[in-house]
N, C-alpha and C positions, 0 to 999 in steps of 0.2 A: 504494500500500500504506500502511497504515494501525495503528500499534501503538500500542495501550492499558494505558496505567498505572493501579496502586492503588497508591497509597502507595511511590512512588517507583520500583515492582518491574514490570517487563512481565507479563502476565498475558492477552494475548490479541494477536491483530492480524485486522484485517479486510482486504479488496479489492475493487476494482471492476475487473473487466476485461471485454477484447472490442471494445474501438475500436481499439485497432491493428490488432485483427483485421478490421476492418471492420466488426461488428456495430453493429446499432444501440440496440439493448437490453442493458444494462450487464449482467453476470453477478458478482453478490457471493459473495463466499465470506469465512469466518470459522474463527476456530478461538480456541477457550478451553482455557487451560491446567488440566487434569483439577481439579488441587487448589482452583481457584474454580469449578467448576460447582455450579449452584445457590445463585448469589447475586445474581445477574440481570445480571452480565456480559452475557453473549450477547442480552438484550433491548437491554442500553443501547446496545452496536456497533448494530445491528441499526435502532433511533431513529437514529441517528449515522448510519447509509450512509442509509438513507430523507432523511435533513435532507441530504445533501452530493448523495444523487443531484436532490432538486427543487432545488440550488441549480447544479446542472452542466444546468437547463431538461430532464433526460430526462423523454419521457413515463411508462417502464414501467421494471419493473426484474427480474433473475430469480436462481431459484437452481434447481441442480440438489439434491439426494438422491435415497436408496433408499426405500422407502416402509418400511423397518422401523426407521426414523431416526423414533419418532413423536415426541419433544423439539421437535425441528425445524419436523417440519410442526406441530405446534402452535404453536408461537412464530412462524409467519410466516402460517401461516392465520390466527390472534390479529388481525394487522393486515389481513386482505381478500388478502394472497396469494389465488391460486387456481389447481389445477391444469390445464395446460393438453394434457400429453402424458406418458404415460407408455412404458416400453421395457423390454422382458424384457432384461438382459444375465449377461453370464458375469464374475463379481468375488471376489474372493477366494476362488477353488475352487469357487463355490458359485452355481447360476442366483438372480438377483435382479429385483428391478422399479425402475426407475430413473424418477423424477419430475420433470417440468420445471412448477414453480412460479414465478408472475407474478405482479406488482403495479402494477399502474391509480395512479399516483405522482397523480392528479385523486381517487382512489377511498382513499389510506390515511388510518388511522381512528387516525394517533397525529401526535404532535407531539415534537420531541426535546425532554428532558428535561437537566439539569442535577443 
């Protein structure tokens, strides 16, 4: 796990899991604190796992979302994500489509940033 500072204040944290799990493709997950969204928080995490997962030698790397998450999938399609499986499920009360997004870590199209 992984938390990111601006200016001395926490303001997000990222993760890489699913090798304790036995997985072999790391599953990221993130979360930006509402009052910095739209600053590019979540692209700069997002360079930052991409830069720690080619330095951990992983080939690929994943995230799950809903498909009406389109923030998301645009910020991780942005870099060559691509969809690989989707799934009808039942989440907050309400039938949804649940997304499993991949990235080719030979195939991404950024470079972390400072």
């Amino acid at each position: 796990h992984y938390l990111c500072y601006r200016r001395d204040r926490p303001v997000g944290f990222w993760m890489l899991r699913g090798w304790s799990e036995g997985y072999a493709v790391p599953a990221f997950g993130l979360l930006v604190d509402h009052r910095e969204h739209g600053k590019g928080i979540g692209a700069w995490i997002l360079r930052a796992a991409v830069a720690e997962c080619r330095r951990l030698d992983c080939a690929r790397m994943l995230i799950t979302t809903y498909a009406d998450n389109q923030v998301i999938i645009a910020m991780h399609t942005a870099i060559r994500f691509r969809e690989v499986s989707r799934t009808e499920v039942r989440a907050g009360g309400r039938d949804r489509t649940k997304l499993r997004l991949e990235l080719d870590l030979g195939l991404a199209g950024i470079e972390p940033q400072r």
